[in-house]
Structure formats: structure tokens, C-alpha cells
C-alpha positions as MATLAB code, in Angstrom:
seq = 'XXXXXXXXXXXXXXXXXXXXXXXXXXXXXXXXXXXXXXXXXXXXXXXXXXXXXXXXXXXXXXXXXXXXXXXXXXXXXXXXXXXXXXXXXXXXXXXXXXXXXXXXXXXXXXXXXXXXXXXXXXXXXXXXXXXXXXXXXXXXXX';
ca = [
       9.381  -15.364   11.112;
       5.861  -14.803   12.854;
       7.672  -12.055   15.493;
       8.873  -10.196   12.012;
       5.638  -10.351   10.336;
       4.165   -9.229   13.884;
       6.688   -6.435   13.687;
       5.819   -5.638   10.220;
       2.103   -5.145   10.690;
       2.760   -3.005   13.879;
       4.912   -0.913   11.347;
       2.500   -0.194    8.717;
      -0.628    0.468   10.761;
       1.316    2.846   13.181;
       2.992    4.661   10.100;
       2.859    7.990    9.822;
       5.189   10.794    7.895;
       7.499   11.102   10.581;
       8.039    7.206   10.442;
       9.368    6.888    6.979;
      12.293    7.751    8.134;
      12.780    5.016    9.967;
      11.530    1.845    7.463;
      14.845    0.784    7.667;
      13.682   -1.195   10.303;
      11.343   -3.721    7.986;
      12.734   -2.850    4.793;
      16.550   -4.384    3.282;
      18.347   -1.417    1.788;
      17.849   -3.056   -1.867;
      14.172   -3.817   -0.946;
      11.966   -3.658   -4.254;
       8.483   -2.560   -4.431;
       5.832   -3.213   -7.157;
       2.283   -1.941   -7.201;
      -0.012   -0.653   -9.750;
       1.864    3.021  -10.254;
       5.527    1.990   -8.951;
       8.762   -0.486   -9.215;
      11.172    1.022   -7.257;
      14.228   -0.926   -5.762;
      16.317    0.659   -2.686;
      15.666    1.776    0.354;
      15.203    5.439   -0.848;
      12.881    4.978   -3.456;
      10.503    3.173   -1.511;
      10.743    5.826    1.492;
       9.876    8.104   -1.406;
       6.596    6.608   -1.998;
       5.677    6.666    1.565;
       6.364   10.667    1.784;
       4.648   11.120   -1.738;
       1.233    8.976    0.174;
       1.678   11.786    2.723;
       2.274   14.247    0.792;
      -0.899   14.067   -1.615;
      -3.625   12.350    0.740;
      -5.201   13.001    4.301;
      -4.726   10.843    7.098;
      -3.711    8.263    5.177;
      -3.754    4.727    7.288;
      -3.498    1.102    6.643;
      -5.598   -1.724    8.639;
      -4.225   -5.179    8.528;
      -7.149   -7.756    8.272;
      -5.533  -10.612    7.799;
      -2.244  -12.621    6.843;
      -0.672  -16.273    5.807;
       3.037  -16.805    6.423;
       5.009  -19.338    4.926;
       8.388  -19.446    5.541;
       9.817  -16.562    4.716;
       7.438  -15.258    3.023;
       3.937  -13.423    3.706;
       0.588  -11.744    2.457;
      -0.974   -9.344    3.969;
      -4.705   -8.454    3.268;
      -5.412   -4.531    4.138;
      -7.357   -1.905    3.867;
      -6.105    1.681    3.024;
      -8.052    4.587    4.245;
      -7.593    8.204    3.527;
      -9.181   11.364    1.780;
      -7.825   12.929   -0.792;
      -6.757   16.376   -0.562;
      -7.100   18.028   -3.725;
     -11.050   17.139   -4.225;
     -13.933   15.613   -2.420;
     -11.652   17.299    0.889;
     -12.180   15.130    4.080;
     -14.743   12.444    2.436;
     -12.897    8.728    3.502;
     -12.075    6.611    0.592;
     -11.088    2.989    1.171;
      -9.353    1.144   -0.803;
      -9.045   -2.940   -0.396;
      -5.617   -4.983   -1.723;
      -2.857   -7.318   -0.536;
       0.715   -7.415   -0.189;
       2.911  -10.597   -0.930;
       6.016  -10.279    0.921;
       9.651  -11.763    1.206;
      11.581  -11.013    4.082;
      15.019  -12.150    4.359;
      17.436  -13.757    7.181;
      16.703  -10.998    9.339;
      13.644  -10.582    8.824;
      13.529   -7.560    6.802;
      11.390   -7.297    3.533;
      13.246   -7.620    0.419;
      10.179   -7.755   -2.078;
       6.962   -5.945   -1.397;
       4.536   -6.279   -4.004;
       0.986   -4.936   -4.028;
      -2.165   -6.546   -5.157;
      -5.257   -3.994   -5.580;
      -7.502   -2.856   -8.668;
      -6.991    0.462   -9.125;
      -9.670    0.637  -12.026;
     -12.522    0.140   -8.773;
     -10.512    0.998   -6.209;
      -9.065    3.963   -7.197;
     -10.017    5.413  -11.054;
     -13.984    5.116  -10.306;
     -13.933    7.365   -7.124;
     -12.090   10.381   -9.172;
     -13.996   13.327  -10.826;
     -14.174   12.723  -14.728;
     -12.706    9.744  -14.956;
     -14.650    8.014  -12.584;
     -17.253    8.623  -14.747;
     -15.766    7.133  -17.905;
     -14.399    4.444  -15.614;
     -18.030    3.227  -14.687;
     -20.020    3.209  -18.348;
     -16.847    1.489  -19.482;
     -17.350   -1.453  -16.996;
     -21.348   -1.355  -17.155;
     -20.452   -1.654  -21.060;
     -18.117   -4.619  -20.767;
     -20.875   -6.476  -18.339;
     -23.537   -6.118  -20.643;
];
């Protein structure tokens, strides 16, 4: 299973647009995947959310930092970087998560699920709501 996971992480810190295409490779065709805005099962769908990432940041790009495998299963602890591209143009944003996979006889991932907090990670960098985001948690850790 380690030479899958290896292949795996190659796969999602080399991504780019042009590489959706090809997740067949490390994804079953009735692969599900769960994070805080999706829960999408097939092949398709989850292709979809890769061109979508494209589609709506800059240079978006995922850094592996770490990873248990049991079995056949994994988690991966990353980091995402990117911009967005419709405000604060070109400034890098990071955000910090973990994905539990489960890969099946050949190795492919057949559950991708995404651990991140997308109240710090993501809510508190935006415009407005950013704001709101961060006197709502200085309020509930008073």
C-alpha cells in the first residue's frame, strides 16, 4: 500500500488543471469525497471540484507534510496554498487540514474525506465576513 500512497502524494502535489483529467489514476470511478462545502460520489463529480479549485483560485497547490498508513487506509496532513482571484489578487493564503483516505485492492481511493476549519482557515481571511468571523470568536473566548 506504501507505493500507492507514494503515488498518491506525487499526484496531488504535481496537480494541476490539465491533470484532472487524468485522477482516474488514484481515484475508483465511485470514489466519494467529503469536505466542508462538498459530498460528491463518482469519478466526475470529484474531477469537478478539482476544475472548480482551478477555476476560482490562483496557483492553487497542495504540500504533503506528513502521513500514517494503516492498511488500506491513510491520512494525509497538507497544506493548501493559493490566492484568490476575485480579491486580495496575488496575496498567498494557506490553508492547513488532513485527508483520511481508503484506497481499495488496487490501490485507488474510494473515500476521500477532508479535515480543515474553514471558520479560521478560510471564513476569517474573506472581506466582510472575515470580520464578523473574528469578533464572533474573540466573543466566544471571552
Amino acid at each position: 500500500m506504501n507505493s500507492s500512497v507514494d503515488r498518491i502524494v506525487e499526484s496531488f502535489q504535481n496537480l494541476t488543471l490539465a491533470g484532472v483529467e487524468t485522477l482516474g489514476a488514484i481515484y475508483a470511478p465511485d470514489a466519494r469525497f467529503k469536505d466542508p462545502f462538498n459530498d460528491v460520489q463518482g469519478l466526475p463529480a470529484v474531477q469537478q471540484i478539482y476544475r472548480h479549485m482551478y477555476e476560482t483560485l490562483e496557483n492553487p497547490r497542495f504540500v504533503i507534510t506528513g502521513r500514517i498508513v494503516q492498511g488500506a487506509q491513510c491520512f494525509l496532513i497538507w497544506e493548501f496554498h493559493f490566492a484568490f482571484k476575485r480579491f486580495q489578487r496575488g496575496r498567498a493564503q494557506c490553508i492547513l487540514g488532513g485527508s483520511h483516505l481508503v484506497l481499495d485492492g488496487e490501490g485507488r481511493i474510494t473515500m476521500h474525506r477532508d479535515y480543515w476549519d474553514a471558520a479560521e482557515e478560510l471564513y476569517e481571511k474573506l472581506p466582510v465576513v472575515g470580520g464578523l468571523m473574528r469578533w464572533m470568536k474573540r466573543r466566544g473566548n471571552a
